[in-house]
C-alpha positions as a printed NumPy array, in Angstrom:
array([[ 26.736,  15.469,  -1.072],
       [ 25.841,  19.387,  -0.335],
       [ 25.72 ,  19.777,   3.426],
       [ 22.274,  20.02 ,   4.832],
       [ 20.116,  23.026,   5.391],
       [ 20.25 ,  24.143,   9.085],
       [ 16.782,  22.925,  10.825],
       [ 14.626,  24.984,  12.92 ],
       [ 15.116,  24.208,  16.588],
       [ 12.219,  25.904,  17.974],
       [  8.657,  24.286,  16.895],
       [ 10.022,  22.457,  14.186],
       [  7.068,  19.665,  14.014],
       [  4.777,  22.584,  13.012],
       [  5.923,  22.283,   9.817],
       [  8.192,  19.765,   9.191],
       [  8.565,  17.207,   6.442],
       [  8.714,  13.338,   8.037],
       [  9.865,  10.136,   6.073],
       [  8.417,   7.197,   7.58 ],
       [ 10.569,   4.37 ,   7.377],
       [  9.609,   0.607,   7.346],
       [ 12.597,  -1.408,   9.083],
       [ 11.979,  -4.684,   7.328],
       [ 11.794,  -3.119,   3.731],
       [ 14.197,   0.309,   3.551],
       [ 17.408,  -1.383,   3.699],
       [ 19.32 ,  -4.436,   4.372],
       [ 22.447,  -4.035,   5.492],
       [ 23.135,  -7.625,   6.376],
       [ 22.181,  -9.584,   3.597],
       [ 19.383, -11.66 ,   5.28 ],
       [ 16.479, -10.484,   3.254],
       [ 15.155,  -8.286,   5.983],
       [ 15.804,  -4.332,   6.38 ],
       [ 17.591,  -4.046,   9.627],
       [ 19.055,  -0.898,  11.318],
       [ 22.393,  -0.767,   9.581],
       [ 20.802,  -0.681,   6.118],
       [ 19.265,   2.592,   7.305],
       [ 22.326,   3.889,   8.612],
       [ 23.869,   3.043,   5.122],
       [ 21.267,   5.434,   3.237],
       [ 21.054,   8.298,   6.048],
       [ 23.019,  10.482,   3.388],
       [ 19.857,   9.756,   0.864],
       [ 17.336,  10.5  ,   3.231],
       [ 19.665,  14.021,   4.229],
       [ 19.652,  14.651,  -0.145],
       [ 16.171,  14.313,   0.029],
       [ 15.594,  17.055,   2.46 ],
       [ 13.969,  16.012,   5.085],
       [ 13.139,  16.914,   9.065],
       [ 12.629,  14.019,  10.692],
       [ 12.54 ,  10.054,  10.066],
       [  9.498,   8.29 ,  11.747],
       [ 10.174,   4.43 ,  12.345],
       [  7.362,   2.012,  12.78 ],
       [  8.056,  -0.606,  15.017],
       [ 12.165,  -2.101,  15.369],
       [ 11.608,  -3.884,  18.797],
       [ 11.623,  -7.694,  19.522],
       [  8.829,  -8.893,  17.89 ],
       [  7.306, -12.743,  16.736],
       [  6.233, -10.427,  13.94 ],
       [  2.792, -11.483,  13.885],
       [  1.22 ,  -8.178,  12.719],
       [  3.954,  -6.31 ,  11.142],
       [  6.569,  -5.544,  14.503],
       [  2.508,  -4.107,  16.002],
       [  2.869,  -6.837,  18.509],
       [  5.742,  -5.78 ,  20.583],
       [  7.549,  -8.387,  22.912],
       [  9.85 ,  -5.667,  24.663],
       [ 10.012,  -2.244,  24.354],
       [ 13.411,  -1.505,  25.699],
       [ 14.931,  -4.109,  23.031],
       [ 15.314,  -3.996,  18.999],
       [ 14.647,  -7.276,  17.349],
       [ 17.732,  -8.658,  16.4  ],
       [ 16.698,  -9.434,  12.484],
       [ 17.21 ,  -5.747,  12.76 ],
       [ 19.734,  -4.81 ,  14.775],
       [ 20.986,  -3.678,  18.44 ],
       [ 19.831,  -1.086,  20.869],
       [ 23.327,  -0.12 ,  20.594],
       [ 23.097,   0.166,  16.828],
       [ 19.472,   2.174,  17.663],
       [ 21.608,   4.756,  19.272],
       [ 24.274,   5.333,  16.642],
       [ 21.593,   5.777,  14.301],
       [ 19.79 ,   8.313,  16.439],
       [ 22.822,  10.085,  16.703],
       [ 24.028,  10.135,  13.062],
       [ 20.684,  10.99 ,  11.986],
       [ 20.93 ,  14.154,  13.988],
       [ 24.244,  14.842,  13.123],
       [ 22.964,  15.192,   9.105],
       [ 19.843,  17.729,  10.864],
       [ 17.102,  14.748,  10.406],
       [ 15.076,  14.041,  14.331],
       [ 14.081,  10.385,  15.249],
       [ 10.982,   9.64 ,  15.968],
       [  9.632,   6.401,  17.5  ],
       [  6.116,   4.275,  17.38 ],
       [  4.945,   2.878,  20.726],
       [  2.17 ,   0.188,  20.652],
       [  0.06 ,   1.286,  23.924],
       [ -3.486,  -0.559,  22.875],
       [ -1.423,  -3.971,  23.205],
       [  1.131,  -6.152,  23.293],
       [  2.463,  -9.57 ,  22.063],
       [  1.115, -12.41 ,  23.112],
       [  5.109, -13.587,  23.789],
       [  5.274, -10.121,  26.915],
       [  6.372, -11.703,  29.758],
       [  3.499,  -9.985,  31.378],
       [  0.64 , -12.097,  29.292],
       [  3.008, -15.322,  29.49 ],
       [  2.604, -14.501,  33.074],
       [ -1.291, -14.313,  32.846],
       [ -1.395, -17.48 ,  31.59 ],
       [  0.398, -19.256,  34.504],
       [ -1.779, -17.576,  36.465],
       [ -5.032, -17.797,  37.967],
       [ -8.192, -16.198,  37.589],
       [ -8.546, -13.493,  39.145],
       [ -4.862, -13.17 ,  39.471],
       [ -2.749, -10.023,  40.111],
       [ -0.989, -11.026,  36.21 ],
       [ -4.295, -10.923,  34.611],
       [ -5.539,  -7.88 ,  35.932],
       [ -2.957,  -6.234,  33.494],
       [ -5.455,  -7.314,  30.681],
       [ -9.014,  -7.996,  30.015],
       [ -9.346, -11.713,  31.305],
       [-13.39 , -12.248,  31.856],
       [-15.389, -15.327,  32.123],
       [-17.105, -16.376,  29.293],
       [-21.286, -16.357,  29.029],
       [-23.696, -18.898,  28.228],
       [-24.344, -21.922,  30.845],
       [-20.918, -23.09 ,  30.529],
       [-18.758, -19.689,  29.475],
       [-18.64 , -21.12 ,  26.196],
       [-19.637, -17.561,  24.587],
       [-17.515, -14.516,  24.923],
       [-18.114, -11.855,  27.477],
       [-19.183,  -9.222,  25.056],
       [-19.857,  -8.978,  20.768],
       [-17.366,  -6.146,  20.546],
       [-15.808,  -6.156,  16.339],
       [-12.809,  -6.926,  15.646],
       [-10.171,  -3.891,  13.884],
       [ -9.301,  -6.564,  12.041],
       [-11.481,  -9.73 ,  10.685],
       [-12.608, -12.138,  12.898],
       [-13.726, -12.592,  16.919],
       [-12.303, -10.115,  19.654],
       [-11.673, -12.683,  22.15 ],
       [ -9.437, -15.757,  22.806],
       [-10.404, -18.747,  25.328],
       [ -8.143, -20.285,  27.654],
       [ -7.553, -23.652,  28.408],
       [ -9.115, -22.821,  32.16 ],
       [-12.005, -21.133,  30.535],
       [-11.549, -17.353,  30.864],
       [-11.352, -15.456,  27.881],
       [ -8.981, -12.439,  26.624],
       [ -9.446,  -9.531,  25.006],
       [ -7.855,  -8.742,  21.226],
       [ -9.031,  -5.799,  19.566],
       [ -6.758,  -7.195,  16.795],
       [ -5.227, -10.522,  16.356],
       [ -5.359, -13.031,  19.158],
       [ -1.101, -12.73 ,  19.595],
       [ -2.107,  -8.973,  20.364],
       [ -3.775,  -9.076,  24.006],
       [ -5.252,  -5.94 ,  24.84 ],
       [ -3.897,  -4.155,  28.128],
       [ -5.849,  -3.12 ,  31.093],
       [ -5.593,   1.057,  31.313],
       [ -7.189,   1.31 ,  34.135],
       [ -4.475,  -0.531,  35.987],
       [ -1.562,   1.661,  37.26 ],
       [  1.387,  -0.337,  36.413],
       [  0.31 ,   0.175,  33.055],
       [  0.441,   3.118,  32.936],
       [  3.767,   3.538,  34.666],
       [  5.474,   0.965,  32.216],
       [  4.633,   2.911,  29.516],
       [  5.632,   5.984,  30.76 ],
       [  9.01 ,   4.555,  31.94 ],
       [  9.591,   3.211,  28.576],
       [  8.911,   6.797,  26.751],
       [ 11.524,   8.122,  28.893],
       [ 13.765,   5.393,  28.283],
       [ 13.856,   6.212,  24.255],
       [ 13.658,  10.438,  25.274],
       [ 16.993,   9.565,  27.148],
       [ 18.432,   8.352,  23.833],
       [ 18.127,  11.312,  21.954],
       [ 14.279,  10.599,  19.73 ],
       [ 12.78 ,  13.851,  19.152],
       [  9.14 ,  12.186,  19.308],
       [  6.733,  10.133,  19.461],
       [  4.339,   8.19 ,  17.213],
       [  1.48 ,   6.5  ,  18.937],
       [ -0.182,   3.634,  17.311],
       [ -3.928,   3.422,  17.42 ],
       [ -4.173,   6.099,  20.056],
       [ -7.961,   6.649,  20.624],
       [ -7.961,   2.281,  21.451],
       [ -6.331,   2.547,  25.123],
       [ -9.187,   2.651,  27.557],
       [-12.215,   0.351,  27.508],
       [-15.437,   0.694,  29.186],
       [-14.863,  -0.993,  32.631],
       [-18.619,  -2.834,  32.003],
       [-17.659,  -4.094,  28.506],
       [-20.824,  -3.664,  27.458],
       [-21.737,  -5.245,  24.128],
       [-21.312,  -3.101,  20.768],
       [-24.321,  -0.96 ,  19.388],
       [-23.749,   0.333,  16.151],
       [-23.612,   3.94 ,  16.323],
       [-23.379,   4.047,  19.998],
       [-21.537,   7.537,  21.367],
       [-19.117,   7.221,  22.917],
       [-17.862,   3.207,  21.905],
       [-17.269,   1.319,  24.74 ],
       [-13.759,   0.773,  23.37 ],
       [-12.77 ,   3.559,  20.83 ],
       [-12.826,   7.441,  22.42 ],
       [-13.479,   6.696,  26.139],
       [-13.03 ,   9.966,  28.116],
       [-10.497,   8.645,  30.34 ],
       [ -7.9  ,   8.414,  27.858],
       [ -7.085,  11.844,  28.022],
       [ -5.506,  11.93 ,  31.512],
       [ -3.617,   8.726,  30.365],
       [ -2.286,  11.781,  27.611],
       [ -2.128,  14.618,  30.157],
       [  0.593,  12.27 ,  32.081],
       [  2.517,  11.114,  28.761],
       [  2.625,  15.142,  27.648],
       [  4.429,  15.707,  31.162],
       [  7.257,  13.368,  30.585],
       [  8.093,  14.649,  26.745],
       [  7.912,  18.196,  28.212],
       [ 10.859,  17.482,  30.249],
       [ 12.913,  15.967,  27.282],
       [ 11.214,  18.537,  24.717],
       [  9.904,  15.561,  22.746],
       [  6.899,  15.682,  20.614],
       [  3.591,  13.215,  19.772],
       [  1.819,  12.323,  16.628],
       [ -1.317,  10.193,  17.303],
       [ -2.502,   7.83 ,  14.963],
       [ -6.516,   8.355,  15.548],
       [ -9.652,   8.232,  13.62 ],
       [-12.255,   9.432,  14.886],
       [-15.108,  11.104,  12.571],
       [-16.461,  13.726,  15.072],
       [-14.309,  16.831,  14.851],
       [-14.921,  18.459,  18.145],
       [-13.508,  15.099,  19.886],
       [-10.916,  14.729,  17.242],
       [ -9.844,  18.285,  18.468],
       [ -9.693,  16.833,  22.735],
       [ -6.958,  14.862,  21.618],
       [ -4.5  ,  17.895,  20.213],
       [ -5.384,  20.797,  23.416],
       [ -2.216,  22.021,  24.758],
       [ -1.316,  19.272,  26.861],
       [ -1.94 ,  16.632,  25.297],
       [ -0.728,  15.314,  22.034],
       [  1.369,  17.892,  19.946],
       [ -0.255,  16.282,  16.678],
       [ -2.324,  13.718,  14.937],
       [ -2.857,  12.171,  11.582],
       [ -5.205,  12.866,   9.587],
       [ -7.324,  10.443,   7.456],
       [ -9.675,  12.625,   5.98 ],
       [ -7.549,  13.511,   3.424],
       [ -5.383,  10.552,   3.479],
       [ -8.81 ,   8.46 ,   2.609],
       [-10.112,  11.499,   0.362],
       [-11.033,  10.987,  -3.751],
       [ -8.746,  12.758,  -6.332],
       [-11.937,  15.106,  -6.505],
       [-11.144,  19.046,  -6.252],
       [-14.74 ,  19.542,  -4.473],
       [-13.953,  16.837,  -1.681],
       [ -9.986,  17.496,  -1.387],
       [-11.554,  21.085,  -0.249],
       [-13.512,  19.966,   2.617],
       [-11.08 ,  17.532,   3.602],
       [ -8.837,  20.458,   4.099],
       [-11.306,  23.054,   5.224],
       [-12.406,  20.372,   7.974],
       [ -9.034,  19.544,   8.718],
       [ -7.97 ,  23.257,   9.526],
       [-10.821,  23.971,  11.317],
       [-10.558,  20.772,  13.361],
       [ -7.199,  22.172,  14.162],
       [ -8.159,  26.106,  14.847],
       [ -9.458,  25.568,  18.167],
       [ -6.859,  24.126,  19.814],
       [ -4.118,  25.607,  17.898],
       [ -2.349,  22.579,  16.782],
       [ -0.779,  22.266,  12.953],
       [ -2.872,  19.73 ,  10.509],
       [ -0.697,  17.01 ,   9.184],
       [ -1.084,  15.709,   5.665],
       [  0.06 ,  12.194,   4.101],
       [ -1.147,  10.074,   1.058],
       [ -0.088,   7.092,   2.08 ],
       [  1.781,   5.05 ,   4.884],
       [  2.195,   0.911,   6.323],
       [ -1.353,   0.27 ,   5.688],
       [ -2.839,   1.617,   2.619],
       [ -2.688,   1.21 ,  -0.916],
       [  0.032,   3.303,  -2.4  ],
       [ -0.851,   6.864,  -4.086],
       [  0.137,   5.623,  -7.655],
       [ -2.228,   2.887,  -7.854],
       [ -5.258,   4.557,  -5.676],
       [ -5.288,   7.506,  -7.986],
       [ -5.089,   5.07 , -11.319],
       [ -8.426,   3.582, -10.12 ],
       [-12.215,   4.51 , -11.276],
       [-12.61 ,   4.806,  -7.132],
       [ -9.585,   6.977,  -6.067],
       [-10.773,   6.8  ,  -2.083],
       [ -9.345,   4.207,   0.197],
       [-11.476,   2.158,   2.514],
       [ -9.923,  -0.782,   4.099],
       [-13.528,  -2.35 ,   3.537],
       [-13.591,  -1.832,  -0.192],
       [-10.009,  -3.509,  -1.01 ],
       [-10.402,  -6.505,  -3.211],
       [ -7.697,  -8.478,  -5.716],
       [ -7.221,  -7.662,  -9.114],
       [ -8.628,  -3.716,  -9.351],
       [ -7.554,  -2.668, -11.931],
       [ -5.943,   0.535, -12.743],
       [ -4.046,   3.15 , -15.089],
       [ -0.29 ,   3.868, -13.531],
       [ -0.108,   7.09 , -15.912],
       [ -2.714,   8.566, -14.735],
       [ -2.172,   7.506, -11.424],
       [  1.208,   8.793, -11.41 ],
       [  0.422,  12.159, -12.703],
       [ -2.11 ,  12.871,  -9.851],
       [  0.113,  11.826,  -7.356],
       [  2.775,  14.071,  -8.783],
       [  0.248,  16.791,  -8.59 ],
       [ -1.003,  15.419,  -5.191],
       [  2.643,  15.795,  -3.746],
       [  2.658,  19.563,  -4.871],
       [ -0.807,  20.083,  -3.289],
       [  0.008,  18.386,  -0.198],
       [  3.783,  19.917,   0.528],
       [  1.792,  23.52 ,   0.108],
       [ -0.641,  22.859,   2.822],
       [ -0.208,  24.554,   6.416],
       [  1.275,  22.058,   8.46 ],
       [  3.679,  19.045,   8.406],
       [  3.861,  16.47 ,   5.982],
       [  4.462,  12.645,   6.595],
       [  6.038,  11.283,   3.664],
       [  5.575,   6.862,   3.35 ],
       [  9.037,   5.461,   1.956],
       [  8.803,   5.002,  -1.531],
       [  6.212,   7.325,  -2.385],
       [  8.862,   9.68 ,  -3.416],
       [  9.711,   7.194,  -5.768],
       [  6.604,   6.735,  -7.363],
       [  6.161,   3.087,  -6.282],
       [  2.761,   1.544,  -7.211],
       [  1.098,  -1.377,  -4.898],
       [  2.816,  -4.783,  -5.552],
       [  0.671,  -7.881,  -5.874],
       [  1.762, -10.449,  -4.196],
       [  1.502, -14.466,  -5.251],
       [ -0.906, -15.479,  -2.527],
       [  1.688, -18.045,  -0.78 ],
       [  3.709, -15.068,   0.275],
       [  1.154, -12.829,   1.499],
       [  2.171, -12.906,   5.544],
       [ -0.351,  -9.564,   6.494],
       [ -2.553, -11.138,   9.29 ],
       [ -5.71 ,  -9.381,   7.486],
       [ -5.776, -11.035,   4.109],
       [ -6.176, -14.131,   6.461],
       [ -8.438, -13.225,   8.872],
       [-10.567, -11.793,   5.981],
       [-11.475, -15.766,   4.875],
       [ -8.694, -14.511,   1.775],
       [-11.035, -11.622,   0.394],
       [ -8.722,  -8.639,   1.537],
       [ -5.439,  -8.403,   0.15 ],
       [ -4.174,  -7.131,   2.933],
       [ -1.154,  -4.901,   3.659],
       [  1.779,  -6.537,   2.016],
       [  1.519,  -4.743,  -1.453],
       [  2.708,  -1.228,   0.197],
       [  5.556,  -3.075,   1.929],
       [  7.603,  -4.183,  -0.896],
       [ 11.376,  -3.684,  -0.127],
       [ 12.854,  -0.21 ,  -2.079],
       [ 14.667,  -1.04 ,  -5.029],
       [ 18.039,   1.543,  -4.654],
       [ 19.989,   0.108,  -7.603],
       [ 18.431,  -1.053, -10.928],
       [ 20.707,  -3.904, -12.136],
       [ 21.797,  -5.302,  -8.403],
       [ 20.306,  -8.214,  -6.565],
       [ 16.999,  -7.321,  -5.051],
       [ 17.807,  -4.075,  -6.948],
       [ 20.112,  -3.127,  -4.289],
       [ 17.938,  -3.761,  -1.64 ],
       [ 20.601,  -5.848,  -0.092],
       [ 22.624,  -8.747,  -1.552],
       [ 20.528, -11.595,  -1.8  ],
       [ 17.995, -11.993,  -4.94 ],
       [ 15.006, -12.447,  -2.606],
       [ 13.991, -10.392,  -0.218],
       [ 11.501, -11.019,   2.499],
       [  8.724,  -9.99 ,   0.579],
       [  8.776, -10.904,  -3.744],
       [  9.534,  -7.363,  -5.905],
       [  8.164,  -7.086,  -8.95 ],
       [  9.964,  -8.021, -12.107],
       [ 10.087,  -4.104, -13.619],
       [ 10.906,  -2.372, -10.823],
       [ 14.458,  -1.672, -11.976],
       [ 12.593,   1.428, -14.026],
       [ 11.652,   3.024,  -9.993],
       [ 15.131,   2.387,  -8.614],
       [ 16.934,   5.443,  -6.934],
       [ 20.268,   5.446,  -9.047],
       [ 17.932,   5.336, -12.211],
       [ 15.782,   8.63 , -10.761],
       [ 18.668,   9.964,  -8.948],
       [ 19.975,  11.447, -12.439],
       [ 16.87 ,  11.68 , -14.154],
       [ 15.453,  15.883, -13.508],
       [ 11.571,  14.344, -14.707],
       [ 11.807,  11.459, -12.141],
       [  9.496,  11.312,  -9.217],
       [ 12.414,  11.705,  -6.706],
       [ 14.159,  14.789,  -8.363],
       [ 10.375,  16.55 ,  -7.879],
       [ 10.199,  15.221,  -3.974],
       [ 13.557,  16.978,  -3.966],
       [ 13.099,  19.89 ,  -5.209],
       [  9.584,  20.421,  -3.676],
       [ 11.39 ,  20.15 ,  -0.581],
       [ 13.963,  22.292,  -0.962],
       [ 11.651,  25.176,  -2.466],
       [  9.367,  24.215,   0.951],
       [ 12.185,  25.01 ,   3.232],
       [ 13.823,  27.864,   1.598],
       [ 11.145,  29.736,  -0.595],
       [  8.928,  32.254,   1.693],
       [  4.928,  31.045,   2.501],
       [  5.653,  27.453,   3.041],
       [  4.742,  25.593,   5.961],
       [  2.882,  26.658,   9.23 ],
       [  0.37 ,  29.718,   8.739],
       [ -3.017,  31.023,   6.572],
       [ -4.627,  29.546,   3.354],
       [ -6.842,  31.022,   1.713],
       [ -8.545,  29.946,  -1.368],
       [ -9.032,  31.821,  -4.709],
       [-12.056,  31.899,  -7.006],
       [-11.672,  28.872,  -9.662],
       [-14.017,  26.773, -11.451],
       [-15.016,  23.94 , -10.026],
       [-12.679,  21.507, -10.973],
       [ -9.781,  23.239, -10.103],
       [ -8.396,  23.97 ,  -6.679],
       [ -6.244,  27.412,  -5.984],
       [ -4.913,  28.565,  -2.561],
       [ -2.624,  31.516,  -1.748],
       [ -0.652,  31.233,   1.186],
       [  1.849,  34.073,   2.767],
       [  4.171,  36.027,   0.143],
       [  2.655,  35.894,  -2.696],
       [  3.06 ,  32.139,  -2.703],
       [  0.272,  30.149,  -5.026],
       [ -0.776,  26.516,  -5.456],
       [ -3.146,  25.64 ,  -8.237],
       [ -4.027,  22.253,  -9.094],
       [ -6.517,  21.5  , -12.107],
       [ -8.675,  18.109, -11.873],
       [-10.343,  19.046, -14.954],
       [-10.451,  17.269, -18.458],
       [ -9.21 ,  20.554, -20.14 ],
       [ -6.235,  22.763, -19.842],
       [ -7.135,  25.791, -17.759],
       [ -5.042,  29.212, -17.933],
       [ -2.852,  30.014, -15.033],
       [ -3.636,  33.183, -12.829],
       [ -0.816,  36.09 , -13.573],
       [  2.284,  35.494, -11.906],
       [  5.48 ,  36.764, -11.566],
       [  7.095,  33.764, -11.47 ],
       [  6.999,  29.455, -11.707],
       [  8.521,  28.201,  -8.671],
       [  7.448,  24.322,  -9.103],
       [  5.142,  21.975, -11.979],
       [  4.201,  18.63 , -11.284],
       [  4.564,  17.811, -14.659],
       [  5.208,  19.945, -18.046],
       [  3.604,  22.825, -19.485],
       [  2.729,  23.775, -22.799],
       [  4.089,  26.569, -24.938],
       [  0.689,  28.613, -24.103],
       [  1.717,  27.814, -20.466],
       [ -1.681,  26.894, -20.057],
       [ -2.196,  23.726, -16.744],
       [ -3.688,  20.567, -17.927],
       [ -5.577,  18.183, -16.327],
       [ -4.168,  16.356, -13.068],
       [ -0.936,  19.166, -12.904],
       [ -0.271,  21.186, -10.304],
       [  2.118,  24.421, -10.249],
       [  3.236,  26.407,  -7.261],
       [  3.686,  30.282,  -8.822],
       [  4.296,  33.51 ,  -6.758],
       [  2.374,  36.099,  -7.991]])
């Protein structure tokens, strides 16, 4: 293996490329079934190969598993179906020996119904010290037997949970996932102990998980549709709760992503001011059609949600929770709406494979940092998965109409004629892979120079050593309509055509990158993308 490019030390989340790994289904290094820690270790050298900055890790810590790892027993401890905190460490560390950053996903919103703190709320009293940490409330009606407020449900199904001595709690998500009390200091304090306890062990950042959730209107008001601000999504207050978590990474020179949707731009922007969060995703474009019209004011809007405050716009197709790129982009409806997801849509993996070969060119030119979901770079469509294995808590609490999650977090195949395709030893893995997957392993793409992966690669590579790539100006050149064109610094040039014809390329000096070939009259057809510099 070639040693690895040196990384930028100084603002290097402005524009860096991040692999987000899914514990239970990168690597088994056991032979359990389950992805685990030392699996990861295992394939640091692929991840270093494929170029990239940083690895982002959704949750690893002790867990009933309820929701995915998203409802976190302890946050100082790593499950044990995936490793040790000690194991945590050396992989920190040999990560960042091979120039790739850790970063980490907290779970602030909530915890698992197994915390000692809610175990202790339910010994308790009303009105308890121990329940004060949540949002414990008598119930209305003439016995309590309603719940203190209509508030929806992220997920299917009621917000609250009765218990046996009549209060209710709050769950914004499942009932194992209590929602904490913000407003309470030791909350606060907890969490900001426990993001210097992983700073201390060497992770660069910081992921946080539904970030715009934390703080609740103290009246808990019922819900009214179209109501500014929520009562529980966007409350002012969370900002100082941000203020304080940007002091403690400033000491360890750690970094923030924030996982928040929020459709008004201006408060979108509150979230990224200089110090607060360093970054945040952005769904826009994640949830945007493969239409050239609408991909351009999901980027226009994203970079001038960004301007103000001077933060970078980050770009993904996919991660944990939606439907992967391949199959999206194969469909008549190419947007993703968690509403909208039903069994058995069809669609066309050719044509959803060459836009999201084209899609990966677009999005690895755009100003800014890149999150890349595990497996896209393989060109991995959505699984379906035989109902009786389906464990995603919203394909249940959907009444069975939502297919939930589970078909995005299929284990990687690494090796096409090995059990589990090299996943790990045993045949079956946590989750069923599908029977022709051996054509997506890594060993079969590894040596292939059309495969998915060698393009990830050598986007990558061109990204981090070619001139114009990364953080800076974009600015769009006359096209038709169909087609989208951008020049960026030196000369560099992205053109993607989402036409039904081939369209001529603008002069050039020279073809850096195609998503896919080009004819003798070096004409672009439809759903290709080239990077030139002209």
């Amino acid at each position: 293996m070639a040693a690895p490019v040196p990384h930028r030390t100084d603002d290097w989340w402005r524009d860096a490329v991040i692999y987000q790994v899914y514990p239970r289904s990168f690597a088994d290094g056991d032979g359990d079934g389950t992805g685990d820690l030392a699996g990861v270790r295992a394939r640091l050298p692929y991840l270093a190969e494929l170029g990239v900055d940083a690895v982002w890790f959704t949750p690893w810590y002790l867990s009933p598993l309820v929701d995915g790892g998203y409802d976190v027993a302890d946050y100082r401890t790593i499950d044990p179906a995936f490793g040790t905190l000690a194991e945590a460490e050396k992989l920190i560390a040999e990560a960042r020996e091979l120039g790739i950053r850790t970063i980490v996903d907290i779970v602030p919103n909530h915890v698992s119904d197994q915390h000692p703190w809610f175990r202790a709320a339910l010994a308790a009293d009303p009105g308890s010290p121990e329940r004060e940490l949540f949002h414990f409330r008598p119930g209305r009606g003439e016995n309590g037997e309603l719940p203190p407020n209509d508030w929806p449900s992220q997920f299917s199904g009621t917000t609250w949970t009765r218990v046996p001595d009549g209060e209710w709690y709050l769950h914004l998500f499942t009932p194992e996932q209590p929602d904490l009390n913000w407003d309470h200091p030791a909350v606060r304090q907890e969490h900001e102990d426990v993001l210097r306890f992983w700073f201390e062990r060497g992770v660069a950042g910081v992921r946080i998980d539904s970030a715009a959730l934390l703080v609740k209107d103290p009246a808990l008001p019922d819900f009214v549709e179209g109501a500014d601000p929520s009562p529980f999504i966007d409350q002012d207050g969370i900002h100082d709760v941000y203020r304080s978590w940007r002091a403690v990474a400033d000491e360890y020179g750690g970094v923030f992503v924030g996982e928040v949707w929020l459709p008004d731009a201006e408060r979108f922007a509150r979230y990224l001011r200089p110090d607060e969060l360093h970054t945040a995703f952005n769904f826009n474009f994640l949830t945007c059609p493969w239409d050239a019209g609408r991909l351009r004011r999901a980027i226009d809007d994203t970079l001038a949600e960004h301007a103000p405050v001077g933060a970078p716009a980050t770009w993904v197709l996919c991660n944990h929770d939606v439907t992967r790129t391949v199959t999206r982009y194969g469909r008549a409806d190419t947007a993703f709406d968690f509403a909208r997801k039903r069994f058995g849509t069809p669609t066309d993996l050719d044509v959803g494979t060459r836009r999201a070969r084209a899609a990966a060119l677009l999005t690895l030119a755009l100003p800014g940092s890149v999150y890349l979901y595990q497996g896209e770079e393989l060109g991995l469509p959505e699984a379906d998965i035989p109902l009786d294995r389906i464990q995603d808590p919203m394909h249940y609490r959907s009444g069975g109409t939502d297919p939930g999650r589970d078909g995005c977090r299929v284990p990687l195949p690494w090796e096409a004629d090995a059990p589990s395709y090299g996943f790990g030893t045993r045949s079956e893995p946590w989750l069923p892979q599908p029977a022709n997957w051996s054509r997506y392993a890594v060993d079969q793409q590894r040596t292939d120079p059309d495969s998915m992966l060698a393009l990830y690669r050598e986007a990558i590579l061109l990204r981090r050593t070619e001139p114009g790539f990364g953080d800076g100006p974009l600015t769009w050149l006359p096209t038709e309509d169909d087609v989208l064109a951008f020049r960026r610094a030196h000369g560099l040039v992205c053109v993607v055509n989402h036409s039904d014809a081939p369209i001529a390329l603008p002069p050039h000096q020279r073809l850096l990158l195609a998503s896919g070939p080009l004819p003798a009259d070096r004409t672009l057809p439809k759903d290709t993308a080239v990077w030139l510099r002209v």
